[in-house]
C-alpha positions as CSV (number, residue, x, y, z in Angstrom):
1,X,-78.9,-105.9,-92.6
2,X,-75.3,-107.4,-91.2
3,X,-75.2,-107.8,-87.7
4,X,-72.6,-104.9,-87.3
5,X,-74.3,-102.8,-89.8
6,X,-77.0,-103.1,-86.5
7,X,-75.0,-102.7,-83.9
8,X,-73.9,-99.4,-85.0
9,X,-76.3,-98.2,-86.1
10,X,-78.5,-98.5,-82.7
11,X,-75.4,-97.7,-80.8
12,X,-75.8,-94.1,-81.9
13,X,-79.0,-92.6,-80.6
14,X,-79.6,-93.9,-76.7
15,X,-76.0,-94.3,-75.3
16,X,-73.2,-92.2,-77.1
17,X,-73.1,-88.8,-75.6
18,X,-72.0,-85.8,-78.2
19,X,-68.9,-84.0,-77.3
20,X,-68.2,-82.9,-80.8
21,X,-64.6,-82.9,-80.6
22,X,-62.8,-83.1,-77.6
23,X,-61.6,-86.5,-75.7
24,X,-63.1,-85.3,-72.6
25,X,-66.5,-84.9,-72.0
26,X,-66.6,-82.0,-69.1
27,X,-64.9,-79.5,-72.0
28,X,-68.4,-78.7,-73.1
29,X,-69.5,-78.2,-76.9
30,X,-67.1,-76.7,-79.8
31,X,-68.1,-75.8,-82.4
32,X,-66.1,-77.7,-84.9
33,X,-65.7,-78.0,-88.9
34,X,-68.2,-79.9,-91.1
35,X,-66.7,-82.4,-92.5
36,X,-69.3,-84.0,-94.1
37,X,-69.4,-87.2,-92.5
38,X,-72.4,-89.4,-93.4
39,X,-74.7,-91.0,-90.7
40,X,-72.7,-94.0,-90.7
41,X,-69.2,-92.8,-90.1
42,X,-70.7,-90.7,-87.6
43,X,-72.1,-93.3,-86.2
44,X,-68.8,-95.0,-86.0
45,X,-67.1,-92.3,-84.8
46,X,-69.3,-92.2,-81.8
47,X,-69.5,-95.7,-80.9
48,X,-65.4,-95.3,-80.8
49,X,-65.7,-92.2,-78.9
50,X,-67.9,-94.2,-76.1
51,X,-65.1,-96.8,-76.7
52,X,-62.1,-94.6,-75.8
53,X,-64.5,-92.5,-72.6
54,X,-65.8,-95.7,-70.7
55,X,-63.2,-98.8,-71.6
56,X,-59.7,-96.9,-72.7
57,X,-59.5,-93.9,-70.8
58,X,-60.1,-95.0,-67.2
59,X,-57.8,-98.0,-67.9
60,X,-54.5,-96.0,-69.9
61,X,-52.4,-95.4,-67.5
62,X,-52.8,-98.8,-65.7
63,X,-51.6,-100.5,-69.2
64,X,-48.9,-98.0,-69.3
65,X,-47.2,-99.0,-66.1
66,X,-47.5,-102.9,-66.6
67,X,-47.3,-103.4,-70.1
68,X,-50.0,-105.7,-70.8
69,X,-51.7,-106.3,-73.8
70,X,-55.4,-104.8,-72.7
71,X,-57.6,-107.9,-73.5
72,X,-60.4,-106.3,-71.7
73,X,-60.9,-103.7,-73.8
74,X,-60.6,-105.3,-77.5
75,X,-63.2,-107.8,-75.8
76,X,-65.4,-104.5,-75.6
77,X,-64.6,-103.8,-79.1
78,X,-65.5,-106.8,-80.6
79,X,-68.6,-107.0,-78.6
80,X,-69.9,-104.0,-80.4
81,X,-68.3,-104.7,-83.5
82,X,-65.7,-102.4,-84.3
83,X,-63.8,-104.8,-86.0
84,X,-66.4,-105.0,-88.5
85,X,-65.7,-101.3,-89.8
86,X,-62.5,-103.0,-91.0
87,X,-64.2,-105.6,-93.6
88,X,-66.5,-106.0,-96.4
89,X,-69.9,-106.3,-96.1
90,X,-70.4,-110.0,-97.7
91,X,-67.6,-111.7,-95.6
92,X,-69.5,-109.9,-91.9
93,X,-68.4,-107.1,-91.8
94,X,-69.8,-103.6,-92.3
95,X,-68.6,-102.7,-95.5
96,X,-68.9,-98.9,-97.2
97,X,-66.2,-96.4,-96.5
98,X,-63.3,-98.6,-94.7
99,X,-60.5,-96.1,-94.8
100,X,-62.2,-93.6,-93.2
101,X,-64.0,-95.9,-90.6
102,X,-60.4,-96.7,-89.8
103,X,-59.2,-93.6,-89.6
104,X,-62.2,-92.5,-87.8
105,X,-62.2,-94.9,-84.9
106,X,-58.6,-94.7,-84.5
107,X,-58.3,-90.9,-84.2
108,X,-61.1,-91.3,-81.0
109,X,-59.4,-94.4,-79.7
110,X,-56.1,-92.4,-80.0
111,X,-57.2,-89.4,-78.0
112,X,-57.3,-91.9,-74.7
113,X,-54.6,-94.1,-75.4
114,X,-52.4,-94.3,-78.6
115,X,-51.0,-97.6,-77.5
116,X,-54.2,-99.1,-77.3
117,X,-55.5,-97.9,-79.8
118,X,-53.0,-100.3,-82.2
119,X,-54.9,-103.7,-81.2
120,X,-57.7,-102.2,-83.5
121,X,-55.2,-100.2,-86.2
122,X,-52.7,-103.0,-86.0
123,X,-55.4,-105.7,-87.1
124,X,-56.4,-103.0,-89.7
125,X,-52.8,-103.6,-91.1
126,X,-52.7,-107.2,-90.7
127,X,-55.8,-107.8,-92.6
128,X,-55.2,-105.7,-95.2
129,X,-53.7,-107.9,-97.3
130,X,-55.7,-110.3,-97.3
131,X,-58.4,-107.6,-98.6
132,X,-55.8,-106.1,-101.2
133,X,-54.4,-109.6,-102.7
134,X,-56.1,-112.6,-101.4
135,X,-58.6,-114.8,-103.6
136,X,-62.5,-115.4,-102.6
137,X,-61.2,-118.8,-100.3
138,X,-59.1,-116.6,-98.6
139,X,-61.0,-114.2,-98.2
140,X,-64.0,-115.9,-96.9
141,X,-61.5,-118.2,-94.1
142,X,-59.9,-115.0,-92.4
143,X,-62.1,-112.3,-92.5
144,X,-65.2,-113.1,-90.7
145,X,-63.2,-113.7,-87.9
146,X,-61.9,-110.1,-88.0
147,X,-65.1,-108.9,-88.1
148,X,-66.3,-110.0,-85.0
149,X,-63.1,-109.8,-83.3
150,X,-62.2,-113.1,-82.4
151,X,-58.9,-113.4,-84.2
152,X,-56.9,-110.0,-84.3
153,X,-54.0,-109.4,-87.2
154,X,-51.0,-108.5,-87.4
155,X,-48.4,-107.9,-90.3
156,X,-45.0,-109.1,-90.8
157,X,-42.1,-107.2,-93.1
158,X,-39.6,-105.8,-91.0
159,X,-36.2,-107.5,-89.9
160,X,-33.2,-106.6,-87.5
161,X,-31.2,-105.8,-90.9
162,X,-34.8,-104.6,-93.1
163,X,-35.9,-101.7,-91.6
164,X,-36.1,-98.5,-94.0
165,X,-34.8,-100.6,-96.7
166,X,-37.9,-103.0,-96.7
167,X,-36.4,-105.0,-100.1
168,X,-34.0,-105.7,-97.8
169,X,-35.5,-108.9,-95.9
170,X,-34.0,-112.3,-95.9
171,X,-36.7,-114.4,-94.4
172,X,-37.4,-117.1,-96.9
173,X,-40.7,-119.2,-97.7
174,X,-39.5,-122.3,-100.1
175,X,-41.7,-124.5,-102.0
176,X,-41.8,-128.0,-100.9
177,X,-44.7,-129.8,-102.5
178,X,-48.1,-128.5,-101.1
179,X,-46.5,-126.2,-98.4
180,X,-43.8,-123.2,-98.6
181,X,-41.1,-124.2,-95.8
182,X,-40.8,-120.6,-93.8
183,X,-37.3,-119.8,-91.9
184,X,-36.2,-116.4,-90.8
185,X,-37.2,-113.6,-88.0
186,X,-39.3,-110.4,-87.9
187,X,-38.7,-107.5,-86.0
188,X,-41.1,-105.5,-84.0
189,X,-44.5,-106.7,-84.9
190,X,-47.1,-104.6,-83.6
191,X,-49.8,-107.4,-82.0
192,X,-46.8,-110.0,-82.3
193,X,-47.6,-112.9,-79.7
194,X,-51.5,-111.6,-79.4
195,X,-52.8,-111.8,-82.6
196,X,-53.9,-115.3,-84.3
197,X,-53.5,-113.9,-88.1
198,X,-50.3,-113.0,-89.4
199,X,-49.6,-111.8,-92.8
200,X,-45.7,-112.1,-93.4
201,X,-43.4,-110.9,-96.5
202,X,-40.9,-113.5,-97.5
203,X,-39.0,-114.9,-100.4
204,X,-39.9,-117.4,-102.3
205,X,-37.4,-116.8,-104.8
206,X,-34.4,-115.3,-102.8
207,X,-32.5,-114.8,-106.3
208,X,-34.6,-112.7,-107.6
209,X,-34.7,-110.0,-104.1
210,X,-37.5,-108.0,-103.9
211,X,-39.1,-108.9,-106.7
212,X,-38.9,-112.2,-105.4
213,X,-41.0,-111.4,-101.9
214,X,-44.4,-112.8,-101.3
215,X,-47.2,-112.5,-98.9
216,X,-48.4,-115.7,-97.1
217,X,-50.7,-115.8,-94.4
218,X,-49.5,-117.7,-91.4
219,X,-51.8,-118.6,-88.1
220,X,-50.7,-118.5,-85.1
221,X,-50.5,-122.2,-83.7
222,X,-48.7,-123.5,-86.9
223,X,-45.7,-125.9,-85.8
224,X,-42.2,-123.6,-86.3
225,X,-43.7,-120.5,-85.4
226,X,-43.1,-118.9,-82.2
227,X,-42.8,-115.1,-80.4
228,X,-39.1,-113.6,-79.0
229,X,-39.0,-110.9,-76.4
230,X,-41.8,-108.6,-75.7
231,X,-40.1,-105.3,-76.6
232,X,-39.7,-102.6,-73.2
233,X,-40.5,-99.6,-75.1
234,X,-40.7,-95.7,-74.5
235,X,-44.4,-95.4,-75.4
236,X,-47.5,-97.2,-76.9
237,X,-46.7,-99.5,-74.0
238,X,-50.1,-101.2,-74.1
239,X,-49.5,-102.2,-77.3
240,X,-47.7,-105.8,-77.7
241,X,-44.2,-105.3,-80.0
242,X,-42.6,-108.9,-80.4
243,X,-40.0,-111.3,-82.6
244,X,-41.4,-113.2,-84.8
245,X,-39.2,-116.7,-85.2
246,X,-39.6,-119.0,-88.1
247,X,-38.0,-122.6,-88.0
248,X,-38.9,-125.0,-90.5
249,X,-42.5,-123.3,-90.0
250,X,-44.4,-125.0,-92.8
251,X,-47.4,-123.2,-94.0
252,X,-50.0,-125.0,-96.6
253,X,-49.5,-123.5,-100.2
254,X,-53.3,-122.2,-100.1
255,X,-52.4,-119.3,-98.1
256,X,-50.2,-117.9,-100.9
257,X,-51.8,-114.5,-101.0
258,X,-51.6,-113.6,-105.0
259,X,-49.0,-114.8,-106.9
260,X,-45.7,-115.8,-106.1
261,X,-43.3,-112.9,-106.6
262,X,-45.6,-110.2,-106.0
263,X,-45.2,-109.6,-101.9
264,X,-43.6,-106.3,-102.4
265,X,-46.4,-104.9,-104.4
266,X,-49.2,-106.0,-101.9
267,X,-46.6,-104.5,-98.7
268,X,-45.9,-101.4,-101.2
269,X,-50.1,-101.1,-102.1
270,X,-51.1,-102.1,-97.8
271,X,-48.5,-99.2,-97.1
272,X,-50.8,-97.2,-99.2
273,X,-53.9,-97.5,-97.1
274,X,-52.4,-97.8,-93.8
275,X,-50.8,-94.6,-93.3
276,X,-53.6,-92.6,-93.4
277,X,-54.4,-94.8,-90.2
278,X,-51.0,-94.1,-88.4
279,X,-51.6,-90.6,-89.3
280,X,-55.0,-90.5,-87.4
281,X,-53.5,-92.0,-84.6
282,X,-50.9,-89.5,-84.5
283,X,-54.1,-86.8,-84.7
284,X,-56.1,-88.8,-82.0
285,X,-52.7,-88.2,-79.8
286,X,-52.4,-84.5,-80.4
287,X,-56.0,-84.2,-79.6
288,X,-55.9,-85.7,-76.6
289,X,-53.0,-83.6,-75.7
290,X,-54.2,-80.6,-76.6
291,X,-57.2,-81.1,-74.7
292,X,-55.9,-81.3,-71.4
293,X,-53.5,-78.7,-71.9
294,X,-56.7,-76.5,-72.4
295,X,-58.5,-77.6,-69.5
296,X,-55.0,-77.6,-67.6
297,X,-54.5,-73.6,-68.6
298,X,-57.8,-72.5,-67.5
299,X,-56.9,-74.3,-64.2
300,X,-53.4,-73.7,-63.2
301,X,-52.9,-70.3,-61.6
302,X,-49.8,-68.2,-61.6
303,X,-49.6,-64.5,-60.5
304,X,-52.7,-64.5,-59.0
305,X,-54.5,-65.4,-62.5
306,X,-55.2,-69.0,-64.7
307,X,-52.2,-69.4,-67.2
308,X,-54.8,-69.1,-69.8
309,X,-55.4,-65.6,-69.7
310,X,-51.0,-65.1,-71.2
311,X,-51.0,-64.2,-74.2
312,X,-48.1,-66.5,-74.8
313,X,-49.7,-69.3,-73.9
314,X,-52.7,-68.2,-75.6
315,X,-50.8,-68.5,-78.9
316,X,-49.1,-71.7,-78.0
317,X,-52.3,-72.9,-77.9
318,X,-53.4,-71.4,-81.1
319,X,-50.6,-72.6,-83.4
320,X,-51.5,-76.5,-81.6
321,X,-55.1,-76.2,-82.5
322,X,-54.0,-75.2,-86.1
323,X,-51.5,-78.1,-86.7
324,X,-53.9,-80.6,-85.5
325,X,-57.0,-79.5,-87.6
326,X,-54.4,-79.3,-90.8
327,X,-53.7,-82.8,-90.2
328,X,-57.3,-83.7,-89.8
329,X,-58.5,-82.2,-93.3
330,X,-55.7,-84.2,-95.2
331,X,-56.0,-87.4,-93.5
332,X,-59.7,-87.1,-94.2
333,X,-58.9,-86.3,-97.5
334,X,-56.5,-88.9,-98.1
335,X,-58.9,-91.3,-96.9
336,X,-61.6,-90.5,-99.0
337,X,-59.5,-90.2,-102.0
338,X,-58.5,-94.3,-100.9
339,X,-62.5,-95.4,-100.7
340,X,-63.4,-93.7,-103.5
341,X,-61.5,-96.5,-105.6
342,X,-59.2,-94.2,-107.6
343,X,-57.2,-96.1,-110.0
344,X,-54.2,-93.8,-109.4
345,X,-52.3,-95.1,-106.0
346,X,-52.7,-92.5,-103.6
347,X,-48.7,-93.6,-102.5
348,X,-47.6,-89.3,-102.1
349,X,-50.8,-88.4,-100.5
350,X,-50.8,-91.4,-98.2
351,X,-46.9,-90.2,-97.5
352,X,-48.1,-87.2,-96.7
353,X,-50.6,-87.4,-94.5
354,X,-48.6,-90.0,-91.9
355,X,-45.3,-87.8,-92.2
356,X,-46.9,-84.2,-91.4
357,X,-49.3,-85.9,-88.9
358,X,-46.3,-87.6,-87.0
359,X,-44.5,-84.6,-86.8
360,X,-47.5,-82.4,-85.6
361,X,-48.0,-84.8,-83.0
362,X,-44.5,-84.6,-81.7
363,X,-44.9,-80.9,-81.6
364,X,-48.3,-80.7,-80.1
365,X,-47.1,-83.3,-77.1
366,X,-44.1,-81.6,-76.8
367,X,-45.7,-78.1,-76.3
368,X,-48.4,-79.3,-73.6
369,X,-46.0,-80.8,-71.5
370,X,-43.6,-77.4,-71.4
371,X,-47.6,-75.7,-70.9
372,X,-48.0,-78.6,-67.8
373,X,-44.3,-77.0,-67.0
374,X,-43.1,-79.2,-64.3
375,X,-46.4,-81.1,-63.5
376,X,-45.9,-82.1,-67.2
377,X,-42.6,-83.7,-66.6
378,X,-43.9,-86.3,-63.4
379,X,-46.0,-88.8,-64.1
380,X,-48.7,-87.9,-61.7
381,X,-50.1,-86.4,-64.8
382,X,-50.9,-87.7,-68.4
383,X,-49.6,-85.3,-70.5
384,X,-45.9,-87.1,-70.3
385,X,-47.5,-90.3,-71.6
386,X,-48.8,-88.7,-74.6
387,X,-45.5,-87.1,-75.6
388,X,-43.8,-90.7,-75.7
389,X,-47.1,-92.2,-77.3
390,X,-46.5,-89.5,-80.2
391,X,-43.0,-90.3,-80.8
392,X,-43.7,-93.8,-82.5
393,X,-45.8,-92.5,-85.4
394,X,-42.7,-90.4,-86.7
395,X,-41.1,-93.9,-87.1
396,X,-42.9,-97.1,-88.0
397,X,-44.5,-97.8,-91.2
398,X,-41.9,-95.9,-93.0
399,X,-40.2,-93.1,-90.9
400,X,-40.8,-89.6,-91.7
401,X,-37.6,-89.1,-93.7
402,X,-38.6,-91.8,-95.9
403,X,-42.0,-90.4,-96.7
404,X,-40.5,-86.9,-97.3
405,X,-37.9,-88.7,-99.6
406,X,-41.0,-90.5,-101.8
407,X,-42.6,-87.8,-101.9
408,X,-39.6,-86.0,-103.2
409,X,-39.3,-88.7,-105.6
410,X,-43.1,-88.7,-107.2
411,X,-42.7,-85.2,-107.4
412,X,-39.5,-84.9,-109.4
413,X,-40.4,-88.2,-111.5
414,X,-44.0,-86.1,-112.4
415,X,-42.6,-83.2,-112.9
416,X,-39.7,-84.9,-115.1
417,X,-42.7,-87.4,-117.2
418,X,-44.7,-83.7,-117.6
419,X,-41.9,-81.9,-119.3
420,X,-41.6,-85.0,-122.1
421,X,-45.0,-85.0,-122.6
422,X,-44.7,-81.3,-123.5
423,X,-42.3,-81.9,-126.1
């Protein structure tokens, strides 16, 4: 049995305590949906849950205020190996259902800190890849060292002038004998600076555009390659967002992931499965906000009785719960349609589920601050940070009017390929 395979599974029993559903443990049980998780994911799920109570939660806000990347607590994760949920079995990892452990541990991790969170879902990104397009050398060079959390990922398309438009990048990786001769600079890079493995979209054939992009795996010490500005940002401050610079960075032909030319496909298929990731992080958010707006209702009193018992925050409540447990059933679907190895790309579902759970998140936040009221507003209370937390996963990895645009687009183009099949 693989060392993580172990850890997990003897996590579960003496030391994870069983709050169904909620991010804090004083809320008492819930009864919540079956959503027929096996042993292992639950397993997983827990051992994040224990993650997000004892290392994330007591440390959030510290990380929001200064900005640092939270070493600490990735240390804990990689101690009990929840790295390992990311990777295949034979290169250390734990193998089986690797969307939804994603999704899983990033929807509990979320719940206490979305920013924190991303050094786990960020590496998930990074390293995928390497698991979608890289060959058995590759494979076996990078990965164990994800699995145990000793090198974190992170992955490289977007420029100051490639955003939206991702066929739009100009960074370019040229052959010159056994290396590709990298010059250019990437935007935003969630782990940028902190992570060893970086997985960067460039062209080797600039002619050619996007059909001339491909994937090469660059570490972090390589000579030409270093790290801009830390970004100042609104939210997900414990979460390291840094330039990417590329001068004459020459990086050994071996690291080619696939074949030249084919960089857009492996960003395109990586997309695919890493939505349903950003969407559980924008469900872990909502959670977490929704919780303490619950426990903050039954405890703020106005008129001489707790806010709870008003109807109209009543409902308010209601149509929160709602939205977040709709999200929850299609990312979970989503991600087992991904791990079930359908041969169909799962590109409008995957849409989906990050574009309605961004925009739920927003929502939720937004309405448990105004149920705070003013407390909400000051940072003397949490709720605030959650509300800027959400605001991210409406825009990175594609923003929401993208997805609703590809979605629009698979439908019409089905709908369009079903009416000449008909004739």
């Amino acid at each position: 049995m693989p060392r993580a395979q172990r850890r997990i599974g003897e996590a579960e029993p003496g030391s994870v305590r069983t709050n169904r559903h909620g991010s804090h443990r004083d809320q008492g049980e819930r009864e919540v949906l079956d959503y027929g998780l096996t042993e292992e994911q639950q397993a997983i799920r827990e051992l994040a849950r224990t993650i997000a109570d004892e290392q994330v939660r007591p440390r959030a806000a510290e990380y929001d205020v200064t900005g640092e990347f939270p070493w600490p607590v990735v240390k804990k994760m990689a101690e009990v190996d929840l790295f390992a949920t990311l990777v295949p079995e034979e290169y250390g990892g734990l193998g089986g259902t690797m969307t939804m452990n994603m999704v899983l541990a990033t929807e509990e991790i979320s719940k206490a800190c979305g920013g924190i969170a991303l050094a786990y879902a960020g590496t998930a990104l990074g390293a995928l890849p390497i698991l979608i397009a890289g060959n058995e050398e590759q494979k076996e060079r990078f990965l164990p060292q994800v699995a145990t959390g000793e090198r974190l990922c992170a992955f490289a398309i977007t420029e100051p002038e490639a955003g939206s438009d991702a066929g739009g990048i100009r960074t370019t990786a040229l052959r010159d004998g056994d290396h590709y001769v990298l010059n250019g600079t990437k935007q935003w890079i969630t782990n940028g600076g902190d992570a060893e493995i970086y997985t960067v979209v460039a062209l080797t054939n600039p002619q050619k555009g996007p059909r001339g992009a491909s994937v090469l795996v660059v570490e972090k010490d390589t000579p030409g390659f270093s790290f801009g500005k830390k970004e100042d940002k609104m939210g997900i401050r414990a979460s390291s967002t840094r330039e990417l610079i590329f001068e004459d960075c020459r990086v050994p032909v071996e690291n080619l992931l696939g074949r030249e030319g084919t960089g857009f496909i492996t960003a395109m298929k990586t997309f695919d499965a890493s939505r349903p990731g950003v969407g559980a992080q924008a469900l872990g958010i909502a959670q977490g906000a929704l919780d303490l707006a619950v426990g903050y209702s039954l405890e703020r009193r106005q008129f001489g009785h707790p806010i709870s018992s008003f109807q109209g925050v009543r409902f308010m409540l209601a149509d929160m719960a709602m939205k977040v447990e709709a999200a929850r059933a299609l990312i979970y679907a989503v991600s087992r349609h991904i791990d079930s190895g359908a041969r169909a790309r799962p590109t409008m579902y995957s849409a989906m589920s990050k574009c309605f759970a961004g925009d739920m998140a927003m929502e939720v936040t937004t309405d448990a601050v105004q149920i705070f009221g003013g407390y909400g507003y000051m940072r003397d209370y949490p709720v605030e940070k959650y509300m800027r937390d959400a605001k991210i996963t409406q825009i990175y990895e594609g923003t929401n009017q993208i997805q609703r645009d590809e979605i629009g687009k698979i439908l019409i183009g089905e709908h369009v390929s079903g009416q000449r099949r008909g004739r």
